[in-house]
N, CA, C and O atoms as a DFTB+ gen file, in Angstrom:
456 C
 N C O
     1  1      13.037      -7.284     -10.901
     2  2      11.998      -7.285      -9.886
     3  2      10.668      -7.605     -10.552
     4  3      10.483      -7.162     -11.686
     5  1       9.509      -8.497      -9.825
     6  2       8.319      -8.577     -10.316
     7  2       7.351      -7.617     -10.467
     8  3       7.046      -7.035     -11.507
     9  1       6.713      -7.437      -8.966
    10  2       5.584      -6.461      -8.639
    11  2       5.865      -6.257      -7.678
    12  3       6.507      -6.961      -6.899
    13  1       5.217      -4.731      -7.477
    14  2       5.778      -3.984      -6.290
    15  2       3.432      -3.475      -5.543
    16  3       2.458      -2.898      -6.028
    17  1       3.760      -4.177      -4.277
    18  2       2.786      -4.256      -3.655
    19  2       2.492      -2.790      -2.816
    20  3       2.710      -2.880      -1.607
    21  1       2.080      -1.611      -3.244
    22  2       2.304      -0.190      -2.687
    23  2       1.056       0.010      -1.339
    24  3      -0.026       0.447      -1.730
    25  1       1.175      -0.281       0.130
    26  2       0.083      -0.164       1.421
    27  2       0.368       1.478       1.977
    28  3       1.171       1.840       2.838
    29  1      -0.620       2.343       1.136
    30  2      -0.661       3.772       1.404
    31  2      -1.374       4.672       1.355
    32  3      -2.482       4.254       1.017
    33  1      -1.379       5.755       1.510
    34  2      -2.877       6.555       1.529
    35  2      -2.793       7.179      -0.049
    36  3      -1.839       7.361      -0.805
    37  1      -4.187       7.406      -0.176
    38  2      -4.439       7.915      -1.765
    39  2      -5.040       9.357      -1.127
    40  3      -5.549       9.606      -0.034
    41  1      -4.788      10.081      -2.152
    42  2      -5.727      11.239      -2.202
    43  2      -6.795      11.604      -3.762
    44  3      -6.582      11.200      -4.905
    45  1      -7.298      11.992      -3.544
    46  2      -8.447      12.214      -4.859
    47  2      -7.587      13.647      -5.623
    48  3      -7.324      13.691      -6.824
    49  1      -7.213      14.855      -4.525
    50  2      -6.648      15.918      -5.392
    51  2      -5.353      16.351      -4.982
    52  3      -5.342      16.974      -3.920
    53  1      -4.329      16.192      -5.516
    54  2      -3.399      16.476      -5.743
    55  2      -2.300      15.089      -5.565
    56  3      -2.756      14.170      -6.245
    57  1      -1.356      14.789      -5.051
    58  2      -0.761      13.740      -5.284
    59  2       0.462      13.585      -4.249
    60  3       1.492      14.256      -4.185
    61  1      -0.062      12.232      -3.264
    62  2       0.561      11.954      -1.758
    63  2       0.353      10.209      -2.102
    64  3      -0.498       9.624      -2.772
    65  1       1.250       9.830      -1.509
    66  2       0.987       8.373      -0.846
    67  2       0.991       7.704      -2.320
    68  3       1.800       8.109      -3.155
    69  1      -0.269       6.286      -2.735
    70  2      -0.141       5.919      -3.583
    71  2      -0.719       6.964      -5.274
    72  3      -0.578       6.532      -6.418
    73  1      -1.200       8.025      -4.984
    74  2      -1.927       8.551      -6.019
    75  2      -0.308       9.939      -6.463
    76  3      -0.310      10.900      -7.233
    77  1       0.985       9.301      -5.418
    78  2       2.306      10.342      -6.085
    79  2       3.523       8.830      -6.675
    80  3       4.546       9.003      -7.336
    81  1       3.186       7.964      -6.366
    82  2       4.055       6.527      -6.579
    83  2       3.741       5.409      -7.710
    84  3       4.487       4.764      -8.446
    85  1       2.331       5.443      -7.548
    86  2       2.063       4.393      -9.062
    87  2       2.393       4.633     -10.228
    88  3       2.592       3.700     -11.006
    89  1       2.553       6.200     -10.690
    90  2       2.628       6.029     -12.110
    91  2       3.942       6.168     -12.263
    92  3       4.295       5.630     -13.313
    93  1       5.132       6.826     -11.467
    94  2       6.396       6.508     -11.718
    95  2       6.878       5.116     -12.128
    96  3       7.360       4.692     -13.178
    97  1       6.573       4.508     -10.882
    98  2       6.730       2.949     -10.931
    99  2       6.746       2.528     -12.130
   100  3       7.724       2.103     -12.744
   101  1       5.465       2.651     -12.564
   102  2       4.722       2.027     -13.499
   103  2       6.041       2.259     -15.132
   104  3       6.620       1.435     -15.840
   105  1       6.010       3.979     -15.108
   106  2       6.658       4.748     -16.075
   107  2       8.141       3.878     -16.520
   108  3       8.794       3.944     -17.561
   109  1       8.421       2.804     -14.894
   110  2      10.048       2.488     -14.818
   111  2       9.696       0.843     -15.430
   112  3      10.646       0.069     -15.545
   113  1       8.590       0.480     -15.723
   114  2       8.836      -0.833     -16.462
   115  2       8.086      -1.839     -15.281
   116  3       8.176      -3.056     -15.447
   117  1       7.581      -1.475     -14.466
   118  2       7.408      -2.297     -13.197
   119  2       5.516      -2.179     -12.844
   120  3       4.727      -1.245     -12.983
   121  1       5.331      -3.717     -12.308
   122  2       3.714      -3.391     -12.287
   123  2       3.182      -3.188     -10.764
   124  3       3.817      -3.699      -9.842
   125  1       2.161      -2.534     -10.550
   126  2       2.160      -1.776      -9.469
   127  2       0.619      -2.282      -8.352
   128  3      -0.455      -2.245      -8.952
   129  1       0.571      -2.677      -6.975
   130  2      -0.865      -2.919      -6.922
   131  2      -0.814      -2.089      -5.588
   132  3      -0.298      -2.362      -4.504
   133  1      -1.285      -1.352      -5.874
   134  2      -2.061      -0.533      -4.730
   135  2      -2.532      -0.947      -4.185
   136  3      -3.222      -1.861      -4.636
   137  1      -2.596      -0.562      -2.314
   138  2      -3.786      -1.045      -1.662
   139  2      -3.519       0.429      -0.940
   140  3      -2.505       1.041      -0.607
   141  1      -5.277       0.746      -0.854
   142  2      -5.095       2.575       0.076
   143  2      -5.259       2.385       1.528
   144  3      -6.327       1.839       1.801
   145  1      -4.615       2.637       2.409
   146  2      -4.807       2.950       3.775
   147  2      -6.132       3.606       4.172
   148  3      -6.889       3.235       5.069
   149  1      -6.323       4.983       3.077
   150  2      -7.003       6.098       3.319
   151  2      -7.292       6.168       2.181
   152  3      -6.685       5.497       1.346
   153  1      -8.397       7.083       1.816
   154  2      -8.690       7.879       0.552
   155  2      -9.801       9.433       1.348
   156  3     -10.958       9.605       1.729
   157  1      -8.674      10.138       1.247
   158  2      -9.161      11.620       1.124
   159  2      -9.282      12.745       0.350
   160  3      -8.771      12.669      -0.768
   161  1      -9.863      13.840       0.674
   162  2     -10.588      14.733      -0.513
   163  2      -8.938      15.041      -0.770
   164  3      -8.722      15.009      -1.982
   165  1      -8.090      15.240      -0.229
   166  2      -6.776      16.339      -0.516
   167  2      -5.692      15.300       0.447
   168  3      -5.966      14.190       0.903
   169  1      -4.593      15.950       0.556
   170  2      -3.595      16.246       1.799
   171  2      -3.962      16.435       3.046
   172  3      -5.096      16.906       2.958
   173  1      -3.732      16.364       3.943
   174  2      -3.827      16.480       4.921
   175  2      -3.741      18.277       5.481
   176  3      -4.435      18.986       6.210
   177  1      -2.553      18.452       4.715
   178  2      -1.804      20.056       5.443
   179  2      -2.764      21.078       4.864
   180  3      -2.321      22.212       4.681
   181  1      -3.964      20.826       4.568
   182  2      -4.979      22.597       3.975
   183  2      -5.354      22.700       5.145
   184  3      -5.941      21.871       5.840
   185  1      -5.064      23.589       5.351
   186  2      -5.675      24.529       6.530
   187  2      -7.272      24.470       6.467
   188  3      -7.935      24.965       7.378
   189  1      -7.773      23.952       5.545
   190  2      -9.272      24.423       5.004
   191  2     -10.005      22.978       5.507
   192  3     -11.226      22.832       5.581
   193  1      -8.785      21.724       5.907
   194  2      -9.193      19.914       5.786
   195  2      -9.399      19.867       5.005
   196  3      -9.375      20.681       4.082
   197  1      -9.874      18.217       5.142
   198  2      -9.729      17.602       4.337
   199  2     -11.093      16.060       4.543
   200  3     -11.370      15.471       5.588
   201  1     -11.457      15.908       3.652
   202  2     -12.581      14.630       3.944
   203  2     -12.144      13.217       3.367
   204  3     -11.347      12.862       2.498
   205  1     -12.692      12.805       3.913
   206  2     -12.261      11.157       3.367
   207  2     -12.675       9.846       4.404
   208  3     -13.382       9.845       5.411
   209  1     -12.126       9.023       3.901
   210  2     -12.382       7.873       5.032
   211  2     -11.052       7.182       5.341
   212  3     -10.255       7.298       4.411
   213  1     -10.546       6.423       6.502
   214  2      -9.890       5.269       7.042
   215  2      -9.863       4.187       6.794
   216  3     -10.469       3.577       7.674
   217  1      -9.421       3.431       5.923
   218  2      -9.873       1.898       5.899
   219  2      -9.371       1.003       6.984
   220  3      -8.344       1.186       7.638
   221  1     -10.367      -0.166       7.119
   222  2      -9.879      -0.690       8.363
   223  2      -8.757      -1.949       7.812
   224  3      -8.464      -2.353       6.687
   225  1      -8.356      -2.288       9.051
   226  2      -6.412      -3.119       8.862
   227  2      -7.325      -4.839       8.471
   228  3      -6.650      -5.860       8.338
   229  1      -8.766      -4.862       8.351
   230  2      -9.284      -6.034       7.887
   231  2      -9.525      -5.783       6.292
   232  3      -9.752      -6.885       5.794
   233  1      -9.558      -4.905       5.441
   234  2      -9.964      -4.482       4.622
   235  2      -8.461      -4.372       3.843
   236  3      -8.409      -4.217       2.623
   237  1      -7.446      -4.453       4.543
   238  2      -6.256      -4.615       3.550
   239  2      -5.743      -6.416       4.082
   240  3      -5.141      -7.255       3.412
   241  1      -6.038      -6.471       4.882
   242  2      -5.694      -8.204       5.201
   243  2      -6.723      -9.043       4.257
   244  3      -6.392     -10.129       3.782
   245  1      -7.985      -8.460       4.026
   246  2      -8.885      -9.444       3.025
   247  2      -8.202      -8.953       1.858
   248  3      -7.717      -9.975       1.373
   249  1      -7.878      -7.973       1.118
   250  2      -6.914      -7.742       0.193
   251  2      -5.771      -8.617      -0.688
   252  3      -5.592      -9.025      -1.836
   253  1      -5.209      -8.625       0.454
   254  2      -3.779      -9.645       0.671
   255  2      -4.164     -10.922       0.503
   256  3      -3.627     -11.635      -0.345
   257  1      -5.129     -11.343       1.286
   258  2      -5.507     -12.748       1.243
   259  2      -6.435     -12.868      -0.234
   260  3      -6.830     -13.943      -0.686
   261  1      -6.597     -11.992      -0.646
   262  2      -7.702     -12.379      -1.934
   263  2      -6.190     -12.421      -2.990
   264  3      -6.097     -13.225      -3.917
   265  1      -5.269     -11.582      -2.704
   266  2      -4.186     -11.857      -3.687
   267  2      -3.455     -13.344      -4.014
   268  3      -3.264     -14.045      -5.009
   269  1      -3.095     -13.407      -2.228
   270  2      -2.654     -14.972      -1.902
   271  2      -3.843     -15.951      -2.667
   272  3      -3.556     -16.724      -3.581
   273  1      -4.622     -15.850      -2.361
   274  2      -5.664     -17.029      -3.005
   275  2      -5.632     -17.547      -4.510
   276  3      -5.770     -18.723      -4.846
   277  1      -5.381     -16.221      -5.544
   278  2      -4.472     -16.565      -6.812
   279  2      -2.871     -16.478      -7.153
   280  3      -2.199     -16.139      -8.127
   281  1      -2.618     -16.974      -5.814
   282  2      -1.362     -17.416      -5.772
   283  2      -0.186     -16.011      -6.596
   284  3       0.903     -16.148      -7.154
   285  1      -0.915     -14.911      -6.367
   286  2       0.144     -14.115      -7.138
   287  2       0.959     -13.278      -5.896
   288  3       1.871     -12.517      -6.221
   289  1       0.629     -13.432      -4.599
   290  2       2.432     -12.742      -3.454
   291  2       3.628     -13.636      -4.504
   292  3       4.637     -13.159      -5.024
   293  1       3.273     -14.622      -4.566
   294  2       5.282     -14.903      -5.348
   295  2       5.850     -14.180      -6.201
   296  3       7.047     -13.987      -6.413
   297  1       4.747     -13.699      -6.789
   298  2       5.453     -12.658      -7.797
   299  2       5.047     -11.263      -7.621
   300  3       4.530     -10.480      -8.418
   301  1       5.463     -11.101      -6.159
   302  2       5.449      -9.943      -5.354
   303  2       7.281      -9.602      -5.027
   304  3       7.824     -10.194      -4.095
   305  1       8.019      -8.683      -5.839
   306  2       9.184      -8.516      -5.558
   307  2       9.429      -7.296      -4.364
   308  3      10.464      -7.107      -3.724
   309  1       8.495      -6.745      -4.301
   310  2       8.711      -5.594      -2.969
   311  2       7.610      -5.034      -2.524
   312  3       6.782      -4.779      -3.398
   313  1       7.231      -4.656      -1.021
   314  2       6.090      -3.956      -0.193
   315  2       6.783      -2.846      -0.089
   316  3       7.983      -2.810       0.183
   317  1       5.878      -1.626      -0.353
   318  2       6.325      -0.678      -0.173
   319  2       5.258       0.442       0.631
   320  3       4.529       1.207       0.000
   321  1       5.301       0.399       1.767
   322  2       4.658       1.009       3.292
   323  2       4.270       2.708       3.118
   324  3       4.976       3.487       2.476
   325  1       3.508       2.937       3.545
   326  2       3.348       4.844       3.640
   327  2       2.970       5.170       4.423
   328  3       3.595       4.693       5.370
   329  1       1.831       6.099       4.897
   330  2       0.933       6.378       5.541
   331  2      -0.255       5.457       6.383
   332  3      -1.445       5.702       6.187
   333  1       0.073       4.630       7.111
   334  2      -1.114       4.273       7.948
   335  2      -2.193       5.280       8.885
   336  3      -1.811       6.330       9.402
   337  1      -3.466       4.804       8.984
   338  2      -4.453       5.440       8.862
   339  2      -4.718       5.070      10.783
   340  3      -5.225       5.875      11.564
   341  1      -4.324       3.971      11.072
   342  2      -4.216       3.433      12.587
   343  2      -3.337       2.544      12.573
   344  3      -2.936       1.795      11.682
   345  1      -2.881       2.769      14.345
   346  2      -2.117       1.165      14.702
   347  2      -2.434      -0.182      14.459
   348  3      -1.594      -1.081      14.515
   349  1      -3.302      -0.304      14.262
   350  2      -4.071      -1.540      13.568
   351  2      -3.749      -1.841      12.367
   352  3      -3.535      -3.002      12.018
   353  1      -3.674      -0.801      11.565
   354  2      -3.151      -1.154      10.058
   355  2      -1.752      -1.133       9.733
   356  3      -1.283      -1.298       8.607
   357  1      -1.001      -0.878      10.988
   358  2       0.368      -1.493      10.857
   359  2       0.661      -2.733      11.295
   360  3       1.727      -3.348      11.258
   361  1      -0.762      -3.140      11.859
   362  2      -0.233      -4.818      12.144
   363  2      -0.174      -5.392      11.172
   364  3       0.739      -6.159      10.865
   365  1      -1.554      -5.008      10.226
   366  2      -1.753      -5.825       9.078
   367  2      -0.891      -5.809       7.885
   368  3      -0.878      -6.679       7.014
   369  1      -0.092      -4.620       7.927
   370  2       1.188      -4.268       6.755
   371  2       1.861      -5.550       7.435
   372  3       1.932      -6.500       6.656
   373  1       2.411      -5.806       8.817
   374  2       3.258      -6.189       9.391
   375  2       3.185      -7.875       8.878
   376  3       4.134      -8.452       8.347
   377  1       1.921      -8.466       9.150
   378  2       1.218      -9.824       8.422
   379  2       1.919      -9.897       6.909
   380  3       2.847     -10.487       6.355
   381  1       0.976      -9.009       6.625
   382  2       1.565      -8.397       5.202
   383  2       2.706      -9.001       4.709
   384  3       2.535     -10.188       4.429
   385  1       3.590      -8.653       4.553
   386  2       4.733      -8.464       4.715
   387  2       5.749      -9.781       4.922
   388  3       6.748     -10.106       4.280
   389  1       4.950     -10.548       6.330
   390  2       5.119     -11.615       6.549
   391  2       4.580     -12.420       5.421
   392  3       5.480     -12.688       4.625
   393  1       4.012     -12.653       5.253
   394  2       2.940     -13.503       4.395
   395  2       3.991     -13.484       2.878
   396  3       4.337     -14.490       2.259
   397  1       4.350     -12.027       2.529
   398  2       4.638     -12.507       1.275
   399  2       6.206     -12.669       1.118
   400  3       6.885     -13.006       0.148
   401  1       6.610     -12.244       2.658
   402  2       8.139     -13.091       2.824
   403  2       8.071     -14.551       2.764
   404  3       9.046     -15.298       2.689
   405  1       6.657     -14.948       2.808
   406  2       6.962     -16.773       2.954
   407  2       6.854     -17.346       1.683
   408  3       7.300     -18.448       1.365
   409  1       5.981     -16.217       0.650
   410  2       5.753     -16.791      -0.027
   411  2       6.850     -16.371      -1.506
   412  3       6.792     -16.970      -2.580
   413  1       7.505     -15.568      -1.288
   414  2       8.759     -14.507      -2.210
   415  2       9.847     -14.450      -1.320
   416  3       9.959     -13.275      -0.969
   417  1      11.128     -15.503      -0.523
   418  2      11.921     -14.491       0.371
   419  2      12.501     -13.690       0.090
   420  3      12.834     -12.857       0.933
   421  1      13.004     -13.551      -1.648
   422  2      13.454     -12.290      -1.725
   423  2      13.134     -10.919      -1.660
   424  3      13.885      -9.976      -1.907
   425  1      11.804     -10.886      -1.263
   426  2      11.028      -9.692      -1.324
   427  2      11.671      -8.943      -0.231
   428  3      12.051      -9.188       0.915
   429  1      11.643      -7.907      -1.054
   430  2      12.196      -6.302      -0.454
   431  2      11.092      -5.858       0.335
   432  3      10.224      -6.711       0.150
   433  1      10.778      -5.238       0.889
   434  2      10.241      -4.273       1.770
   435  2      10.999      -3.117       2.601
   436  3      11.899      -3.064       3.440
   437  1       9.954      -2.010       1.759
   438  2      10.574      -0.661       2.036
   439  2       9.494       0.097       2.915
   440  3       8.303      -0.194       2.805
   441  1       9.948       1.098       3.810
   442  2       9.081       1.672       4.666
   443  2       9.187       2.964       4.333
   444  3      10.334       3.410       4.365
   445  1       8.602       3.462       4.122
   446  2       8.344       5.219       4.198
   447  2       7.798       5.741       5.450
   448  3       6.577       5.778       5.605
   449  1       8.645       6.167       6.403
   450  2       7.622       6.269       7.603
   451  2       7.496       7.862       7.694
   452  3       8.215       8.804       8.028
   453  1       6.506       7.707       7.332
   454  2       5.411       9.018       7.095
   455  2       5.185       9.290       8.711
   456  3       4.433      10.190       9.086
């Protein structure tokens, strides 16, 4: 496999989404590109909340397209989905996805549906 393209939420403290997946990956020989859905103070489940922001489903589509532009989706061997932040940003996984099926068909894509 090439690179594994990870569309998920990060957290700053403790470890969910892409901030519990990159460094395994990484650990297994494989290179890893994050893109965050979200970035919040924690988890979601503290009773106490949690702060952070949403990114919008244009902010991972300019992403993608800044990747495409140096021609590196081909050597995109798998998308791997998490936490979306809105319905909107499952369109853009959905593009996503598309985009680097045209440009890799062997690309895997895996969903975690959070």
């Amino acid at each position: 496999m090439k690179s594994i393209i990870s569309i998920q939420s990060h957290v700053v403290y403790g470890h969910a989404g892409n901030s519990s997946v990159v460094f395994p990956i990484q650990r297994m020989g494989l290179d890893v590109w994050p893109i965050h859905t979200v970035q919040f103070s924690n988890h979601t489940q503290y009773e106490q909340g949690w702060t952070g922001q949403t990114f919008s489903s244009d902010d991972i589509r300019h992403l993608i397209r800044g990747l495409d532009n140096i021609s590196a989706l081909k050597d995109c061997g798998a998308i791997l989905s998490g936490y979306q932040g809105s319905a909107d940003q499952c369109k853009a996984v959905a593009e996503a996805v598309n985009l680097i099926k045209e440009k890799n068909h062997s690309a895997l894509y895996i969903c975690d549906p959070v």
